[in-house]
C-alpha positions as CSV (number, residue, x, y, z in Angstrom):
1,X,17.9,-10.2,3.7
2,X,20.7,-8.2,2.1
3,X,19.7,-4.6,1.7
4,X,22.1,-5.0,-1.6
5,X,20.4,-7.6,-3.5
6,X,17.0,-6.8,-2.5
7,X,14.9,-3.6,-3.5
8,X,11.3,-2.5,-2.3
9,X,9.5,-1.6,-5.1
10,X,6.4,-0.5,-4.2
11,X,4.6,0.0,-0.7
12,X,0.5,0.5,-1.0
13,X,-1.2,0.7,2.4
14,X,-5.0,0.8,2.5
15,X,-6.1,3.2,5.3
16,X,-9.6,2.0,5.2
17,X,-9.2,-1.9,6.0
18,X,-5.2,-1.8,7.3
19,X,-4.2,-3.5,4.4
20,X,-0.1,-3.7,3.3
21,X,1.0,-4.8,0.5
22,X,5.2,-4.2,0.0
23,X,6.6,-5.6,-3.6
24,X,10.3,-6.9,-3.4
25,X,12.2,-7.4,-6.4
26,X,15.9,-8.9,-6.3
27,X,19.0,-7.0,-7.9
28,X,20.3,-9.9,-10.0
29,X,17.8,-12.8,-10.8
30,X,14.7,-9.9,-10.9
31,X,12.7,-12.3,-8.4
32,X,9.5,-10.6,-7.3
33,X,8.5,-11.2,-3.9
34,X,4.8,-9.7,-2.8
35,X,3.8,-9.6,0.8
36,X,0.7,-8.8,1.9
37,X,-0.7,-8.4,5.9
38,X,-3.0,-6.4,7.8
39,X,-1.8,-3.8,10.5
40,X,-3.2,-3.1,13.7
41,X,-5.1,0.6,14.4
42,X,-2.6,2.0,16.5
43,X,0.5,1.4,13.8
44,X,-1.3,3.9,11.6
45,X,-1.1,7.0,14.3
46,X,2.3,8.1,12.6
47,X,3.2,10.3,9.7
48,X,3.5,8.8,5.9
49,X,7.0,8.5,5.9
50,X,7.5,6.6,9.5
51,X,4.4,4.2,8.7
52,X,6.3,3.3,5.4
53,X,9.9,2.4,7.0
54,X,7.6,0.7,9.7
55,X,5.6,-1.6,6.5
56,X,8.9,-2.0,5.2
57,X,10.9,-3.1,8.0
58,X,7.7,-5.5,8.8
59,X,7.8,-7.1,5.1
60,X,11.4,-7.8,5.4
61,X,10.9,-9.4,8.5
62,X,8.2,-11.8,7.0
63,X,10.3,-12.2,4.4
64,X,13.3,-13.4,6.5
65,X,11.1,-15.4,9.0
66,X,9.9,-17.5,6.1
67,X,13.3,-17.7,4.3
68,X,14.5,-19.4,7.2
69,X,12.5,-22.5,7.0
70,X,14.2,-22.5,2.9
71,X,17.9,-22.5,4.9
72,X,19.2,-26.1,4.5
73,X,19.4,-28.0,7.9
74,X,22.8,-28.4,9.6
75,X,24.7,-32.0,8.7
């Protein structure tokens, strides 16, 4: 994913049941890409501003692990 192109727009993590849910929107056709998973107990003993690079970085990765299987296949 480039950083470039792609923007988070909004990171919401529910405390309570572990919920994330990060919002990606893309710089030039405005696609809007929502990813949702649950996080394990220990990833929430960190301060706000780590656990939201950590949600982030985890969405992107998601993101990129499922864009692969959209890459064309080698002729």
């Amino acid at each position: 994913m480039r950083k470039h192109l792609w923007q988070v727009d909004r990171v919401l993590v529910d405390l309570e049941d572990r919920d994330a849910t990060v919002s990606l929107v893309h710089h030039i056709s405005l696609s809007e890409i929502t990813v949702r998973f649950r996080l394990r107990p220990e990833q929430l003993d960190d301060t706000a501003t780590a656990l939201r690079r950590r949600v982030e970085a985890l969405a992107a990765e998601i993101v990129l692990d499922l864009g692969s299987y959209l890459d064309p296949a080698p002729d």
